[in-house]
C-alpha positions as CSV (number, residue, x, y, z in Angstrom):
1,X,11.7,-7.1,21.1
2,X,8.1,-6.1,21.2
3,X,6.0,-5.7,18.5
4,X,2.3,-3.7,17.7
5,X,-0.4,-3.7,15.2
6,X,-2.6,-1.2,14.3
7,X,-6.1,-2.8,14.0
8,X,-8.6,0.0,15.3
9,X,-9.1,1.8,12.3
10,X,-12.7,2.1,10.9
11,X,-11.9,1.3,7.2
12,X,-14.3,3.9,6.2
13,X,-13.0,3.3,2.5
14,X,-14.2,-0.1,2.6
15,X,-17.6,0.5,3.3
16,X,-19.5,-1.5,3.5
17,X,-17.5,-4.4,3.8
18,X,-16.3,-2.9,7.4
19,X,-19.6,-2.2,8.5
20,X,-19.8,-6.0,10.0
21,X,-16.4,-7.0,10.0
22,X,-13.0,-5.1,11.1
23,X,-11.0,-4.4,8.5
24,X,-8.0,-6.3,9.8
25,X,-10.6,-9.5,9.1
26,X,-11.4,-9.4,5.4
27,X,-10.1,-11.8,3.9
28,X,-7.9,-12.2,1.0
29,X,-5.5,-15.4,0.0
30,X,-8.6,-17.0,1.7
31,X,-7.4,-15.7,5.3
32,X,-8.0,-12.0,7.2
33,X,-5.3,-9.6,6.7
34,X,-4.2,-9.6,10.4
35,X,-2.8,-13.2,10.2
36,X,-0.9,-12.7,7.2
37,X,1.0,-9.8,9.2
38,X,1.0,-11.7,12.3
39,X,2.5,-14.7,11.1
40,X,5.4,-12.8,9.0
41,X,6.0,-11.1,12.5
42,X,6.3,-14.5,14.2
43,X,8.6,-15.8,11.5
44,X,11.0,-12.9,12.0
45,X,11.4,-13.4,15.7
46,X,8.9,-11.3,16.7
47,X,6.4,-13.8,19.6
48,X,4.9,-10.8,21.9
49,X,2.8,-8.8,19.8
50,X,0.2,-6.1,21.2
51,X,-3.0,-5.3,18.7
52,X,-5.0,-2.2,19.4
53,X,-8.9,-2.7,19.4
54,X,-11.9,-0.6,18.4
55,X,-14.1,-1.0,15.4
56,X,-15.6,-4.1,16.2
57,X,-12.6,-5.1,18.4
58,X,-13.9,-8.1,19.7
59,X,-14.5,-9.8,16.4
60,X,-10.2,-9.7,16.0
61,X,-10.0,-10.7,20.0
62,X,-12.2,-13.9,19.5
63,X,-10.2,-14.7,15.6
64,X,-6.6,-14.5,17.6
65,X,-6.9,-15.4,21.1
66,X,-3.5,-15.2,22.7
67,X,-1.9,-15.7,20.0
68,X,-0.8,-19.7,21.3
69,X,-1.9,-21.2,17.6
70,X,0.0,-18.5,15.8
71,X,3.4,-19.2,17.9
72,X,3.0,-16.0,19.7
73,X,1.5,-14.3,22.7
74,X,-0.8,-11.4,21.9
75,X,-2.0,-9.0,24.3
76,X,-4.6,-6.4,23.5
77,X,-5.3,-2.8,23.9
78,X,-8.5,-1.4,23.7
79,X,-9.3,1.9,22.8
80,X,-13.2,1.6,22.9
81,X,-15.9,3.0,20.0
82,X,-13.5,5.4,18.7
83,X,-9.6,4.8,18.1
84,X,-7.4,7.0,19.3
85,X,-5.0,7.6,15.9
86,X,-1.7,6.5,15.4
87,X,0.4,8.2,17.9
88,X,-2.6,7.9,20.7
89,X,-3.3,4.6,20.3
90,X,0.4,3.6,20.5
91,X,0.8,6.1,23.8
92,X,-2.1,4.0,25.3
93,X,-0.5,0.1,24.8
94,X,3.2,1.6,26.0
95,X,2.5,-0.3,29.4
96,X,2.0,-3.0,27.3
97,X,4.8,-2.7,24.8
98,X,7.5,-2.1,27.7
99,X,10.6,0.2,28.1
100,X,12.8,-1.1,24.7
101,X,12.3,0.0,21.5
102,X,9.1,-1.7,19.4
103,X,8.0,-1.9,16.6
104,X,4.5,-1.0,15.0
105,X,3.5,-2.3,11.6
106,X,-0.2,-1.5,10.1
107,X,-3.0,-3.6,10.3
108,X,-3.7,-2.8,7.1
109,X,-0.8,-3.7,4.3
110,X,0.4,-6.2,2.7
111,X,4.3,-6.5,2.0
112,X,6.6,-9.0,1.4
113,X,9.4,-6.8,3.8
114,X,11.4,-8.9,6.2
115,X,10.9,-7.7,9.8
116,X,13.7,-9.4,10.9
117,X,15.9,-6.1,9.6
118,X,14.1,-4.3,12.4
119,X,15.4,-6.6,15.6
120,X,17.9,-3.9,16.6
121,X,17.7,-0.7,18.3
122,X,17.0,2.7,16.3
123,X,19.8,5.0,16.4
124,X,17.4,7.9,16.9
125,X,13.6,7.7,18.3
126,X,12.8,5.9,15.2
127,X,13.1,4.2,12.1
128,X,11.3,4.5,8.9
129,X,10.5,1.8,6.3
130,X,9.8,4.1,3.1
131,X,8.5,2.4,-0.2
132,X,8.1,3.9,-3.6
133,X,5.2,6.0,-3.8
134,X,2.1,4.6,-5.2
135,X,-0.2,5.5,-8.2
136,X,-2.9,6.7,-5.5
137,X,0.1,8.9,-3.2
138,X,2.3,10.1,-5.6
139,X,3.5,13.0,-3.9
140,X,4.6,10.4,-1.3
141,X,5.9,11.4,2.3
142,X,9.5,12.1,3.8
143,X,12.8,12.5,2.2
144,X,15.5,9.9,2.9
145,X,18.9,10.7,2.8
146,X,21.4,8.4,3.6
147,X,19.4,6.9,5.8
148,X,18.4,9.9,7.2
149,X,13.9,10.9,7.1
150,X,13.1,14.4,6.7
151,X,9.9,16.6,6.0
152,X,9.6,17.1,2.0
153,X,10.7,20.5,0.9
154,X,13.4,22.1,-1.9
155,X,12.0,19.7,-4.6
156,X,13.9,16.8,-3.2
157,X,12.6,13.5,-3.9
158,X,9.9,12.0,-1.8
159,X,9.1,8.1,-0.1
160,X,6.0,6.8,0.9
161,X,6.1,5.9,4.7
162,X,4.9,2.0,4.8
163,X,3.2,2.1,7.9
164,X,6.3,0.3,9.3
165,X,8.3,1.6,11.9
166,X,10.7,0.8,14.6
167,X,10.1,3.4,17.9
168,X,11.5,4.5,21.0
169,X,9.1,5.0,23.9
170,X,10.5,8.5,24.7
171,X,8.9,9.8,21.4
172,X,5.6,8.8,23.1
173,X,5.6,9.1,26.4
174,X,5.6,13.1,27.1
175,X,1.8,12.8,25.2
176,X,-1.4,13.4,26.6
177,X,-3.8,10.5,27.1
178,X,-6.3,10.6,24.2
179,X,-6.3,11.3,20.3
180,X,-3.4,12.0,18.4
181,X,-1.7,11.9,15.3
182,X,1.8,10.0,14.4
183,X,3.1,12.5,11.5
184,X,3.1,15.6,13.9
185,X,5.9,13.7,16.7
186,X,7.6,12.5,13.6
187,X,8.0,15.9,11.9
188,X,9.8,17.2,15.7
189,X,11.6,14.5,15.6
190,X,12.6,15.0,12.1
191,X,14.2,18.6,12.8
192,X,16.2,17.1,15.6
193,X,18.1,14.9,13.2
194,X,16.3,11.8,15.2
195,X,14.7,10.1,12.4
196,X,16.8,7.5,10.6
197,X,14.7,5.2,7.1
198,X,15.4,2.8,4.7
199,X,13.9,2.1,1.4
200,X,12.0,-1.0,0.8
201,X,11.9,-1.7,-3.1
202,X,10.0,-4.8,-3.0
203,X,5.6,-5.6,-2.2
204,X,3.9,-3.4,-0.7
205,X,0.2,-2.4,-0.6
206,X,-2.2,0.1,1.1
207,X,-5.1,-1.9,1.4
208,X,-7.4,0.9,1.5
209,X,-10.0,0.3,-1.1
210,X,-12.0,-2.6,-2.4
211,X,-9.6,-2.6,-5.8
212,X,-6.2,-2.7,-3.8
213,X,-7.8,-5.6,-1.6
214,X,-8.5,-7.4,-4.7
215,X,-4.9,-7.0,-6.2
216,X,-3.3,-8.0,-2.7
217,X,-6.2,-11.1,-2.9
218,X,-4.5,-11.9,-6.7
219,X,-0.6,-11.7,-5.2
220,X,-1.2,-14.2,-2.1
221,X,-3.0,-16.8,-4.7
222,X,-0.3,-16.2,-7.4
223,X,2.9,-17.0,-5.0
224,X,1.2,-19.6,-2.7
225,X,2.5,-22.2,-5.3
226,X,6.2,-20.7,-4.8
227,X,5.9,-21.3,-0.9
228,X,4.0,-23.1,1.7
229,X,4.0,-20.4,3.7
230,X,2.4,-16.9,2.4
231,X,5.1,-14.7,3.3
232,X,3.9,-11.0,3.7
């Protein structure tokens, strides 16, 4: 199984750290993001990895190669100046990615979740990894119900979607070439009852400001004594 990672955001929140270096790049536990996420993909089973390029693209092409030192082989797909959201930027590296089902994990968290739960086949066109909603999402996302993700509504209680998710190529492949969101083929999927999710209780962090890269910075230093490997 396939697996992609979503590195051709702007970071506009990080400003202006991103403005020279790709957000997937900073640093924190005194390596770039990317490879944290890269390496707990590898360690899960997961050796032929896609990363989608914009921002600065190049910069995370010349830090990863093909992926040989990592103990994986990572193709690239470039989306030039401007990325082409979630949904559009996975429509684009499908050639890449292959007929089976994938998985796509943001470039931009840090989570001690194993992704060696997701080495199986959805039973719908995808699975959700939800977390508890954070201080800075507290309305949070999608319901889950017994392992089944719908739109919020009714006052039921509410997930934050982790940015981790196991697809089908179906949900993706009737889209146009071009820009396009992830939440909107979600939602139709949703009201056909083809959207199953599970609830990660453990790490997990939207590194989307200065302060949260700071706190994820502080975890990696305070368990690298617990294992020799930074598990994220």
């Amino acid at each position: 199984m396939k697996a992609m990672i979503l590195a051709a955001g702007r970071g506009e929140r990080l400003r202006p750290l991103t403005d020279h270096t790709p957000k997937p790049l900073l640093p924190a536990g005194g390596r770039p993001l990317i490879e944290h996420t890269l390496e707990a993909l590898v360690r899960a089973g997961f050796k032929d990895i896609v990363v989608n390029l914009a921002h600065l693209g190049w910069q995370i092409r010349e830090r990863l190669g093909d992926g040989a030192r990592f103990g994986a082989r990572i193709r690239y797909s470039d989306e030039g100046d401007h990325a082409l959201e979630t949904a559009g930027g996975i429509r684009q590296a499908l050639a890449l990615l292959g007929p089976a089902p994938f998985i796509v994990v943001n470039g931009d968290i840090g989570t001690d979740y194993d992704f060696a739960r997701l080495r199986r086949a959805p039973s719908g066109d995808a699975h959700l990894v939800l977390v508890p909603n954070p201080p800075h999402h507290p309305q949070g996302d999608f319901v889950l119900t017994e392992e089944q993700v719908t739109p919020p509504g009714d006052g039921a209680r509410t997930w934050t979607f982790a940015g981790i998710g196991l697809y089908r190529t179906e949900l993706f492949a009737s889209l146009p070439p071009g820009r396009a969101p992830l939440a909107p083929l979600l939602r139709q999927a949703m009201d056909a009852g083809r959207v199953s999710g599970e609830l990660h209780p453990g790490f997990w962090l939207d590194i989307g400001t200065v302060e949260r890269l700071k706190s994820y910075d502080r975890w990696l230093h305070e368990r690298r004594p617990a294992r020799s490997v930074l598990a994220v």
